[in-house]
PDB file of N, CA, C and O in Angstrom:
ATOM      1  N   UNK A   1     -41.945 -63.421 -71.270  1.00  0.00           N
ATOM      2  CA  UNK A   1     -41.326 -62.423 -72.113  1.00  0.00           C
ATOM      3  C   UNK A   1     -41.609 -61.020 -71.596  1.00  0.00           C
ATOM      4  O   UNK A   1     -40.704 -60.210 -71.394  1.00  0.00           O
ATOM      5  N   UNK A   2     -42.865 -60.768 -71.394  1.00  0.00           N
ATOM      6  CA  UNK A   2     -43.413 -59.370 -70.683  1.00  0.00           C
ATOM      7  C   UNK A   2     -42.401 -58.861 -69.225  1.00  0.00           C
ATOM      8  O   UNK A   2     -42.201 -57.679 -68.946  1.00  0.00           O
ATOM      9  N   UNK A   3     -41.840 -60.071 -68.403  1.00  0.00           N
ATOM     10  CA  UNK A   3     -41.210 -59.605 -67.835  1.00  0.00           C
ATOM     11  C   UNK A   3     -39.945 -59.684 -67.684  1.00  0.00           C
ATOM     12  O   UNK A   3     -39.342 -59.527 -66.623  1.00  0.00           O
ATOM     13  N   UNK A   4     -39.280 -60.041 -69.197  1.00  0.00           N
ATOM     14  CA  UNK A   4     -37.800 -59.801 -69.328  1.00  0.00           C
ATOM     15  C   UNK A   4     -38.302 -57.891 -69.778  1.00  0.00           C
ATOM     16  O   UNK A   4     -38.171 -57.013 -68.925  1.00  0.00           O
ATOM     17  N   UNK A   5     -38.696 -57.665 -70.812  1.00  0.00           N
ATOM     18  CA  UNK A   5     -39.081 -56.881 -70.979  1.00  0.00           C
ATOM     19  C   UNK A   5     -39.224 -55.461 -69.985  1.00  0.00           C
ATOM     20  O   UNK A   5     -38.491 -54.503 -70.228  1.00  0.00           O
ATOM     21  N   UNK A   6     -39.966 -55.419 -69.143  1.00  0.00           N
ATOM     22  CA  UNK A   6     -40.163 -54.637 -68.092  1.00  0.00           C
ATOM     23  C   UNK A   6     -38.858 -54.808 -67.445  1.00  0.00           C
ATOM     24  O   UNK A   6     -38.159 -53.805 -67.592  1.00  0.00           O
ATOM     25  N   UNK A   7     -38.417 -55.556 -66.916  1.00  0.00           N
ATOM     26  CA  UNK A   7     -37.073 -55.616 -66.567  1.00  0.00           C
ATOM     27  C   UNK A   7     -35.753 -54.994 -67.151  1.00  0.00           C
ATOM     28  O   UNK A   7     -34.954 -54.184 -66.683  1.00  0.00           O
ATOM     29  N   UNK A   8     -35.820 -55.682 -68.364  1.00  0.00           N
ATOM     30  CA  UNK A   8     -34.619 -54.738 -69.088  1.00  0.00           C
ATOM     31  C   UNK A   8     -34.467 -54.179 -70.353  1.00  0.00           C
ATOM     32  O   UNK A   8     -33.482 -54.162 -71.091  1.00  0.00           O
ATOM     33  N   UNK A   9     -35.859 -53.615 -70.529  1.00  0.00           N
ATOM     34  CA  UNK A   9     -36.268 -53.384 -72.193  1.00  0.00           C
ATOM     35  C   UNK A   9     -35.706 -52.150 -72.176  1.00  0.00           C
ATOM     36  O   UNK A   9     -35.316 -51.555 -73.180  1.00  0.00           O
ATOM     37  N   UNK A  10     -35.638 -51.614 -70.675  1.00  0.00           N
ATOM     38  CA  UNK A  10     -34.910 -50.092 -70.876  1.00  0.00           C
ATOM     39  C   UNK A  10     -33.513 -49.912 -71.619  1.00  0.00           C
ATOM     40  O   UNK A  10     -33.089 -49.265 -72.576  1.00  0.00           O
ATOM     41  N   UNK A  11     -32.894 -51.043 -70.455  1.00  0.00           N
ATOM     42  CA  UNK A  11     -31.602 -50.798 -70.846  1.00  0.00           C
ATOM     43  C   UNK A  11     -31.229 -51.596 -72.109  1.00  0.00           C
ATOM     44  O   UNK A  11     -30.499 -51.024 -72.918  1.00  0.00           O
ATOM     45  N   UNK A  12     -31.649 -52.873 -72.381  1.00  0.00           N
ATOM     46  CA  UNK A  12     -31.413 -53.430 -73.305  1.00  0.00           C
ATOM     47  C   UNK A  12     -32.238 -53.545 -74.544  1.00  0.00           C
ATOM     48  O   UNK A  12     -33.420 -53.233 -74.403  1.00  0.00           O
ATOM     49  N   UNK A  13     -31.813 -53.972 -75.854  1.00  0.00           N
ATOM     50  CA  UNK A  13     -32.812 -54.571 -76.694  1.00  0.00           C
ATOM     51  C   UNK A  13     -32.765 -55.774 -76.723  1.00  0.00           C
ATOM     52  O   UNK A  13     -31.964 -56.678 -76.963  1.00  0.00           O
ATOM     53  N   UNK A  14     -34.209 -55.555 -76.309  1.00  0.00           N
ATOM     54  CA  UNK A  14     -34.592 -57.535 -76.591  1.00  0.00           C
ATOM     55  C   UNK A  14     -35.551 -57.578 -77.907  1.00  0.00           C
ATOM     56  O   UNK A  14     -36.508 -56.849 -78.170  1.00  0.00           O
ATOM     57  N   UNK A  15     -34.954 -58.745 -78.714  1.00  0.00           N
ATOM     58  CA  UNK A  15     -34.831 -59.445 -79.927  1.00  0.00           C
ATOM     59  C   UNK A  15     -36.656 -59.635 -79.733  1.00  0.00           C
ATOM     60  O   UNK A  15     -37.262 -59.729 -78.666  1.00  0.00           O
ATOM     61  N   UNK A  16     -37.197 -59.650 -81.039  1.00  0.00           N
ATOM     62  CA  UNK A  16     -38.296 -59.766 -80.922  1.00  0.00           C
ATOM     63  C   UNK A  16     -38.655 -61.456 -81.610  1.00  0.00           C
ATOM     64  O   UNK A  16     -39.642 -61.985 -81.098  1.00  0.00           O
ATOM     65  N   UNK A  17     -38.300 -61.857 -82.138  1.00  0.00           N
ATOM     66  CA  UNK A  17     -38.288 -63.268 -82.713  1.00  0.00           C
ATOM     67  C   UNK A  17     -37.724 -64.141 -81.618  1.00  0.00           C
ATOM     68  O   UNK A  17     -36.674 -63.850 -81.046  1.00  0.00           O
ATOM     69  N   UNK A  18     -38.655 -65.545 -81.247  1.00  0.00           N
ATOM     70  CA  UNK A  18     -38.215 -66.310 -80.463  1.00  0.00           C
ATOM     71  C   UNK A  18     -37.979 -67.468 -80.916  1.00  0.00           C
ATOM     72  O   UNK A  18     -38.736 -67.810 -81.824  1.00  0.00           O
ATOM     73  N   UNK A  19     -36.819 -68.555 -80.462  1.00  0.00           N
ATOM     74  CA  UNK A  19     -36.806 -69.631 -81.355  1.00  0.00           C
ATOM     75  C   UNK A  19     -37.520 -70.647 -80.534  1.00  0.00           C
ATOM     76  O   UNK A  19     -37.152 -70.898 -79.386  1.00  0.00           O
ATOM     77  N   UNK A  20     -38.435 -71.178 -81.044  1.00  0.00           N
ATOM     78  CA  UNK A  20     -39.211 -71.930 -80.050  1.00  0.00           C
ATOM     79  C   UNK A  20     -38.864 -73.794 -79.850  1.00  0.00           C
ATOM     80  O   UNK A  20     -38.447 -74.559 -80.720  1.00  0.00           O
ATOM     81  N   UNK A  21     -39.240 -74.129 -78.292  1.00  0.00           N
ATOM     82  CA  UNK A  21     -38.706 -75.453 -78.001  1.00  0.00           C
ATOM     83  C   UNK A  21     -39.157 -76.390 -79.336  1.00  0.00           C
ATOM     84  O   UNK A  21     -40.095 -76.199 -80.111  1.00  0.00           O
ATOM     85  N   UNK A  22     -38.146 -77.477 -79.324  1.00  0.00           N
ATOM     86  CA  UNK A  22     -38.676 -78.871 -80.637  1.00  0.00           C
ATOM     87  C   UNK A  22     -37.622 -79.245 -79.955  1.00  0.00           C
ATOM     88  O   UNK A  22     -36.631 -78.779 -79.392  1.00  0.00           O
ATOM     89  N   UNK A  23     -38.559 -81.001 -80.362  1.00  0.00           N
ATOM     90  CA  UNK A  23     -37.939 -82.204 -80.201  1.00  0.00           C
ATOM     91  C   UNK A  23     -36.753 -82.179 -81.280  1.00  0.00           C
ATOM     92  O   UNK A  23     -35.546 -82.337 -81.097  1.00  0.00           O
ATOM     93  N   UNK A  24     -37.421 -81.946 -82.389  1.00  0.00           N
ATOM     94  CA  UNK A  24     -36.220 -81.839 -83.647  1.00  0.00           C
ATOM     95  C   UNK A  24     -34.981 -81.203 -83.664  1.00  0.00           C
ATOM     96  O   UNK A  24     -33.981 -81.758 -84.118  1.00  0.00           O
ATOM     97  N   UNK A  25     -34.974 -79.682 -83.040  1.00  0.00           N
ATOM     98  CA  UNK A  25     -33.949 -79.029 -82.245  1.00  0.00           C
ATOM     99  C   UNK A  25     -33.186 -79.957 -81.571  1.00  0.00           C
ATOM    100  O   UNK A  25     -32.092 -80.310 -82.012  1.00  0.00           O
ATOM    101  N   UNK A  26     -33.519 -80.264 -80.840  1.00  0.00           N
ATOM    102  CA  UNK A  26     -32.616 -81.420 -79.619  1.00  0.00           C
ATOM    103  C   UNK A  26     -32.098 -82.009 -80.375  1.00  0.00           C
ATOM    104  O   UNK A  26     -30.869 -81.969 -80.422  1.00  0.00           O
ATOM    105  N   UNK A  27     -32.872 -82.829 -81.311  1.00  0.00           N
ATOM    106  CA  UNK A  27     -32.344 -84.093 -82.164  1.00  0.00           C
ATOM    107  C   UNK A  27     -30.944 -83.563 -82.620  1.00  0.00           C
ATOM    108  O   UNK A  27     -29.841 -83.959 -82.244  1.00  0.00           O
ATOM    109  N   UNK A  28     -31.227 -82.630 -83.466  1.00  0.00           N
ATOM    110  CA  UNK A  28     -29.795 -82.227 -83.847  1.00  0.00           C
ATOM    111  C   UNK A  28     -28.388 -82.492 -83.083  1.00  0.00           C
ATOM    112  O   UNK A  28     -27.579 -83.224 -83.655  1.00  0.00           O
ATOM    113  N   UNK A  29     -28.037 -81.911 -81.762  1.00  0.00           N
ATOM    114  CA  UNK A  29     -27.181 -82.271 -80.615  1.00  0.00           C
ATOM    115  C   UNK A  29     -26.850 -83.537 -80.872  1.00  0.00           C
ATOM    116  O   UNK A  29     -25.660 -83.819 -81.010  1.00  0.00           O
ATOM    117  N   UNK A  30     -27.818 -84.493 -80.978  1.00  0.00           N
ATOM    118  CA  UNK A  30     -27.357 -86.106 -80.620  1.00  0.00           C
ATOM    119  C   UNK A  30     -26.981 -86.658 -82.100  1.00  0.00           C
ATOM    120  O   UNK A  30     -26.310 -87.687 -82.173  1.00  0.00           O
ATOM    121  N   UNK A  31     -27.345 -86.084 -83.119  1.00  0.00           N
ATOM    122  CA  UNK A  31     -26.772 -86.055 -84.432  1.00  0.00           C
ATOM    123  C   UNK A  31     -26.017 -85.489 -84.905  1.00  0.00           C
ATOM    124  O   UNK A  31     -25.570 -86.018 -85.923  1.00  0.00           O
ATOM    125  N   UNK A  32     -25.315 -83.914 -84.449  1.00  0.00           N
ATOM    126  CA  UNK A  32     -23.841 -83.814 -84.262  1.00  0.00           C
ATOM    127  C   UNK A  32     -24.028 -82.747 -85.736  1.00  0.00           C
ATOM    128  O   UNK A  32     -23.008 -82.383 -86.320  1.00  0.00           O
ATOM    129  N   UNK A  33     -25.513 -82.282 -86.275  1.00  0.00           N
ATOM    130  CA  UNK A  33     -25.679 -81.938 -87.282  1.00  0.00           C
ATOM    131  C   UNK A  33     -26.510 -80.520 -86.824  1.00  0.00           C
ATOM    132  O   UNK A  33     -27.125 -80.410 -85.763  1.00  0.00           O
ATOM    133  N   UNK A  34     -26.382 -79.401 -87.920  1.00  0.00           N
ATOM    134  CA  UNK A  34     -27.419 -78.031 -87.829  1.00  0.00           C
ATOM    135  C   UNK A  34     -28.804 -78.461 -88.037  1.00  0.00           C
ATOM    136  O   UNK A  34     -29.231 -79.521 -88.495  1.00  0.00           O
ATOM    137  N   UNK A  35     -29.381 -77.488 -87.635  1.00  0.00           N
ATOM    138  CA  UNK A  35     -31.142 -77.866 -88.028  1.00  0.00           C
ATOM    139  C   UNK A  35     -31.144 -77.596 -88.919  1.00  0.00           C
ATOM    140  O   UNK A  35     -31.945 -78.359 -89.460  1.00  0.00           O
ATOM    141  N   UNK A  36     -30.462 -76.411 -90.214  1.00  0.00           N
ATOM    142  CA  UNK A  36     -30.590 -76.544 -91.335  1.00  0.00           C
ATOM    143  C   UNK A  36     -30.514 -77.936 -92.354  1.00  0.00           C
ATOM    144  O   UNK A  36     -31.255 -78.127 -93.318  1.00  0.00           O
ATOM    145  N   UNK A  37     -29.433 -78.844 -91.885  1.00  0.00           N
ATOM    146  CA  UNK A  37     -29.139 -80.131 -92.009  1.00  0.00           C
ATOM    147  C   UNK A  37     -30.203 -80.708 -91.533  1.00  0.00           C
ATOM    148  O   UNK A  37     -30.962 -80.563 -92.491  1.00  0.00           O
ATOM    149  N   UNK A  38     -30.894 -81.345 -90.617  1.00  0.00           N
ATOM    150  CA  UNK A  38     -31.826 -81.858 -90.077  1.00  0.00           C
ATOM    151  C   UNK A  38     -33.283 -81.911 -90.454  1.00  0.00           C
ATOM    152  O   UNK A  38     -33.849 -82.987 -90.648  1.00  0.00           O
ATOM    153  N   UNK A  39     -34.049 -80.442 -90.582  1.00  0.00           N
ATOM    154  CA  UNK A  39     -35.058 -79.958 -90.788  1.00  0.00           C
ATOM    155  C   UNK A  39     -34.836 -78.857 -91.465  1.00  0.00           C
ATOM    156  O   UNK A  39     -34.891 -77.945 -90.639  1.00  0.00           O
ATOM    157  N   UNK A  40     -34.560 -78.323 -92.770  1.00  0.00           N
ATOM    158  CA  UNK A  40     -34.726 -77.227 -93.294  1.00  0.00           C
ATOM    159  C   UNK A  40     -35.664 -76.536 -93.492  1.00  0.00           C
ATOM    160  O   UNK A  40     -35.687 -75.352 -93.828  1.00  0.00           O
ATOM    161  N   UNK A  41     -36.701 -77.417 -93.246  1.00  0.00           N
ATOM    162  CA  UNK A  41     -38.078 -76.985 -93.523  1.00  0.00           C
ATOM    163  C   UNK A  41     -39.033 -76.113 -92.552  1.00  0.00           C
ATOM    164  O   UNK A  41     -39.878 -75.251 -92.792  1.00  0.00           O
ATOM    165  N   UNK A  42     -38.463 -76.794 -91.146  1.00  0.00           N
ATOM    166  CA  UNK A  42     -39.233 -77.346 -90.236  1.00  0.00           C
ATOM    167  C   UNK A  42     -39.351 -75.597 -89.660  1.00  0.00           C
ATOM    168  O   UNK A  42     -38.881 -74.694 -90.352  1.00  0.00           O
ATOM    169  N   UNK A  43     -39.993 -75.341 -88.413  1.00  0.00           N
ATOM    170  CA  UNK A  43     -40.125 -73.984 -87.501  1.00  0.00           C
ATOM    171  C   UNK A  43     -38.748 -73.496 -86.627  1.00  0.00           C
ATOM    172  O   UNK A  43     -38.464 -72.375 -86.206  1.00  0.00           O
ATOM    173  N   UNK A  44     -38.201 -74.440 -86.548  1.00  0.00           N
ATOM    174  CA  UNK A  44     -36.860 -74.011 -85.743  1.00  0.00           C
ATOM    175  C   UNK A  44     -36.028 -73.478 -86.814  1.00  0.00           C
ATOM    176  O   UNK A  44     -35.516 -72.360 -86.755  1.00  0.00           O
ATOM    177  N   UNK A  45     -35.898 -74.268 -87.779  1.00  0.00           N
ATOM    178  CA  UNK A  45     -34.565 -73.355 -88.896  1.00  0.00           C
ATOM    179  C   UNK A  45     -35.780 -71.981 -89.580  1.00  0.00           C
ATOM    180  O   UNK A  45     -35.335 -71.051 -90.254  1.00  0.00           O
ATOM    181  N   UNK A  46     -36.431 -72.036 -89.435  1.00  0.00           N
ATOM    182  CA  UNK A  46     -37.075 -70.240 -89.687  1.00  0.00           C
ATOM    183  C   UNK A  46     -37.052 -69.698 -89.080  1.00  0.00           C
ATOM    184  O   UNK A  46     -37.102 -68.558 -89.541  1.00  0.00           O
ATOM    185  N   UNK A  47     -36.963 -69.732 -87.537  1.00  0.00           N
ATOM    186  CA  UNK A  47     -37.248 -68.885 -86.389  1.00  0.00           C
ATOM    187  C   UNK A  47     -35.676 -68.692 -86.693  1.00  0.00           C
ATOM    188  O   UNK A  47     -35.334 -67.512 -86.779  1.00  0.00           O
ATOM    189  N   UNK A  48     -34.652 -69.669 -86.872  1.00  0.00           N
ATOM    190  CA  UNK A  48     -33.353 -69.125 -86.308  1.00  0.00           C
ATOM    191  C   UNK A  48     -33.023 -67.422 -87.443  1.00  0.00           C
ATOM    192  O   UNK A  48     -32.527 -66.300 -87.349  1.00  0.00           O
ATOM    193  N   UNK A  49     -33.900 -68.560 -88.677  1.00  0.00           N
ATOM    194  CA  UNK A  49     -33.263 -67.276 -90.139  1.00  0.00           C
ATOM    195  C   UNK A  49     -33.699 -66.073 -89.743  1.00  0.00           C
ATOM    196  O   UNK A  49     -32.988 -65.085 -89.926  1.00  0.00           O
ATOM    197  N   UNK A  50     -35.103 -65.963 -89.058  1.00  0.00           N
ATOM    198  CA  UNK A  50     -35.499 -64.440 -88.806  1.00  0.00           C
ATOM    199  C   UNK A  50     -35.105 -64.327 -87.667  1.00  0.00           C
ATOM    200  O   UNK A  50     -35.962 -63.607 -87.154  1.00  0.00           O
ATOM    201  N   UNK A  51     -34.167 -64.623 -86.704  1.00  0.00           N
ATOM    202  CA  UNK A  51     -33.565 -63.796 -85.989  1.00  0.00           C
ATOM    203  C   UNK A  51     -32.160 -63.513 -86.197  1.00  0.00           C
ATOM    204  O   UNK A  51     -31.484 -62.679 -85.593  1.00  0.00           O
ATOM    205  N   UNK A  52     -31.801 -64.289 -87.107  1.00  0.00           N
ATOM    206  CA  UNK A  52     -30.274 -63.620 -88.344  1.00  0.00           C
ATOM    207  C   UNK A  52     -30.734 -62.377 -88.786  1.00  0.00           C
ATOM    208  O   UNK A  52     -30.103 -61.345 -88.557  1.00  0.00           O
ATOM    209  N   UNK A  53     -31.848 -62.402 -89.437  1.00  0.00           N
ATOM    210  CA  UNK A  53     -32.296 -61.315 -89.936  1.00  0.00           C
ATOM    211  C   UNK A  53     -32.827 -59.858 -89.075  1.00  0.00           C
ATOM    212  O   UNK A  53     -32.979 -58.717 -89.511  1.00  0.00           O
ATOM    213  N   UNK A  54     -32.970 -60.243 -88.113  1.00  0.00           N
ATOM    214  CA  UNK A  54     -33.492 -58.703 -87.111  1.00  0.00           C
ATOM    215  C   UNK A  54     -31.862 -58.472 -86.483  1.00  0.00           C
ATOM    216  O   UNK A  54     -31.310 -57.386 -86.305  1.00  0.00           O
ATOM    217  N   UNK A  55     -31.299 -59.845 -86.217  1.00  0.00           N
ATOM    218  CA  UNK A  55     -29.461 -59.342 -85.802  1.00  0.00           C
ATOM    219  C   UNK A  55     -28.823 -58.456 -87.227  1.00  0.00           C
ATOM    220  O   UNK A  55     -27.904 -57.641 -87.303  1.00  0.00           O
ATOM    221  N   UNK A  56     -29.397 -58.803 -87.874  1.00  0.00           N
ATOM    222  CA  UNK A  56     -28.396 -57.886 -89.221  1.00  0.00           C
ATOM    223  C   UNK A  56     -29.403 -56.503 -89.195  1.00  0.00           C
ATOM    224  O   UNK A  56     -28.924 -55.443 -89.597  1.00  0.00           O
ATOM    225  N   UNK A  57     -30.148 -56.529 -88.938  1.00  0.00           N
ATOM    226  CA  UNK A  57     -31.227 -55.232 -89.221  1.00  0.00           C
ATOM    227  C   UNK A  57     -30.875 -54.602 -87.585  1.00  0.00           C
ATOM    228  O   UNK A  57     -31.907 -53.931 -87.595  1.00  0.00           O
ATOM    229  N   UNK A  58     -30.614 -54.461 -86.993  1.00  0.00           N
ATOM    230  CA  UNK A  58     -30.241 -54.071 -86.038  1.00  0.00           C
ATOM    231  C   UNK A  58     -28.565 -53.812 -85.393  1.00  0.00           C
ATOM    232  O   UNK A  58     -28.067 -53.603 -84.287  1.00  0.00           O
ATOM    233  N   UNK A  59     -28.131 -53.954 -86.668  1.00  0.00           N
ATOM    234  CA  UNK A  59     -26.329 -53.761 -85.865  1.00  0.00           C
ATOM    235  C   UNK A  59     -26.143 -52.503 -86.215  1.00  0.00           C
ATOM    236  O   UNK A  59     -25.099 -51.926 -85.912  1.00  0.00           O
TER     237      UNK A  59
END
């Protein structure tokens, strides 16, 4: 991350929330379903909501 950053933090904004790897993520694809559907609970459908949320706080 430090060196997307240094790279193009000038010119760009980079998103500060990351959605991080899961098996459960994947799962979704082969189930044809959202992770909200899947795992509502789980770390991937929160990571996605707070980076909805810094995309709306930032337009």
């Amino acid at each position: 991350m430090d060196l997307v950053i240094g790279n193009y933090g000038k010119d760009l904004y980079i998103f500060k929330n990351i959605i991080p790897k899961s098996v459960r993520a994947k799962e979704t694809c082969a189930e044809g379903v959202s992770i909200y559907s899947y795992a509502p609970k789980g770390i991937v459908a929160a990571a996605y909501e707070n980076f909805v949320k810094e995309v709306l706080e930032n337009e």
